[in-house]
C-alpha positions, 0 to 999 in steps of 0.5 A: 459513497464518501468518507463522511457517510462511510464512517456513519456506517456501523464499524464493529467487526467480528473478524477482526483481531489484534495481531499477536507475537506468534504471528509475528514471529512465524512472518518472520521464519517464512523468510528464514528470520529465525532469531527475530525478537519482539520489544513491543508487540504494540507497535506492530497490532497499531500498524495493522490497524486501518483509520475505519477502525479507530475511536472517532467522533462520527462513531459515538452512536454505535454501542460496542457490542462485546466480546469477540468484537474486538474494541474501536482502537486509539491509532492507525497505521498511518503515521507508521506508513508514512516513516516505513514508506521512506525507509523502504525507498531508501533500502531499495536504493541502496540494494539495487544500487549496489547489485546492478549498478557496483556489480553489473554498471548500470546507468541511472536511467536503469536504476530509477526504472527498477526503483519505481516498478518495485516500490509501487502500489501494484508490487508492495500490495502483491508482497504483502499477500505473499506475506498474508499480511491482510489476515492481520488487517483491523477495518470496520465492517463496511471496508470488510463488506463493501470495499474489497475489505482484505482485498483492497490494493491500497490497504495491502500496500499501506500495511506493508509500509507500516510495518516496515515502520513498525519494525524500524520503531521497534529495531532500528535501519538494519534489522528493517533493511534485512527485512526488505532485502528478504522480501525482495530476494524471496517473492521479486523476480527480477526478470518479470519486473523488467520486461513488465511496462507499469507506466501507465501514464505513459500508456494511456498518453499513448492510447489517447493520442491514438483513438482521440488525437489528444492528450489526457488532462489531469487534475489532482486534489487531497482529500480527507485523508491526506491523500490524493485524488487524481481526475482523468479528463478527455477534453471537458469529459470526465472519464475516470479517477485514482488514488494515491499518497502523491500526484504522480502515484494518483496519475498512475492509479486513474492512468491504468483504471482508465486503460481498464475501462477503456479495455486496454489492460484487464 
């Protein structure tokens, strides 16, 4: 189903609810932030808030239905994702560099690696369940019911990045910089995301050359959301598809459905 027709679907969501203060606060203490202070408890319900759930036009024909549905919303996380996207490859940079580069000279090429595996989709959606963060989600019915709903990877990930931006917004690089670096020391061992091989271009690359003696081909496209869609191809046969906010996240995420689809990886 596409975004068109799933936008014509009914949103309204009983389970949905705004994240409060409380809440905040209690994310916070889990990683022994005791002293956190909320200026502007908006910009944190906005970053939790997907696109589904917004006041759009192919929703005017569905009446709200009242109290305890919480009301469509004005914004999404999206533009939040986007600031907190960056201010985490920034803060990763630095943090890496000065732990394995100042203190255990390492050379770039390590660096880099250990960069990529820690901002990744499959990384920052498991830190954002280790953070509950999907309890917090706003999304319509249909992404609740259809779509994985909490579940979705990408969302998890989004989520995360958004209120990296919402927490930015709110206080500043070094309160959000403490934030990340938290996060990382508490629920990222280093040795696992070492040893692990989430290249899964270069997998498939792998694969491909293997069992068909060719190559994968690739073609990427945006689409309504801004985001792309990449297409794996075996020659002219289309074989799978993925997703991402870039070419080279897109190539990856269709790269590891199709080492699943081909029962490489589970």
């Amino acid at each position: 189903m596409n975004k068109t027709e799933t936008f014509k679907k009914n949103p309204y969501n009983v389970n949905n609810r705004l994240i409060t203060e409380s809440d905040i606060i209690n994310i916070m203490k889990s990683l022994n932030i005791n002293d956190f202070k909320i200026n502007n408890i908006v910009l944190y319900q906005t970053s939790f808030i997907h696109k589904s759930y917004c006041r759009l036009p192919e929703y005017s024909e569905f009446e709200y239905p009242g109290a305890p549905c919480l009301p469509l919303q004005e914004k999404s996380y999206e533009t939040m994702e986007f600031l907190g996207d960056s201010i985490l490859g920034s803060v990763v940079s630095s943090y890496i560099y000065k732990r394995f580069y100042e203190i255990h000279n390492q050379n770039e090429g390590f660096l880099t690696k250990l960069k990529i595996r820690i901002v990744c989709g499959e990384t920052l959606s498991k830190l954002s369940s280790d953070l509950k963060l999907q309890e917090h989600l706003v999304i319509s019915r249909y992404q609740e019911e259809q779509c994985s709903g909490r579940r979705n990877l990408n969302m998890l990930e989004d989520v995360f990045e958004s209120l990296i931006g919402a927490i930015y917004l709110d206080h500043g690089y070094q309160v959000t910089s403490d934030f990340i670096i938290r996060v990382i020391e508490r629920y990222i061992d280093f040795t696992d995301i070492l040893l692990i091989d989430n290249n899964y271009k270069d997998q498939i690359s792998r694969y491909f050359q293997q069992v068909f003696h060719v190559y994968p081909k690739y073609e990427n496209v945006k689409n309504e959301d801004d985001k792309f869609i990449c297409r794996l191809y075996n020659g002219d046969q289309l074989i799978i598809e993925g997703e991402g906010k870039s070419k080279k996240k897109a190539e990856q995420d269709a790269s590891k459905n199709a080492l699943v689809h081909f029962n490489v990886i589970t």
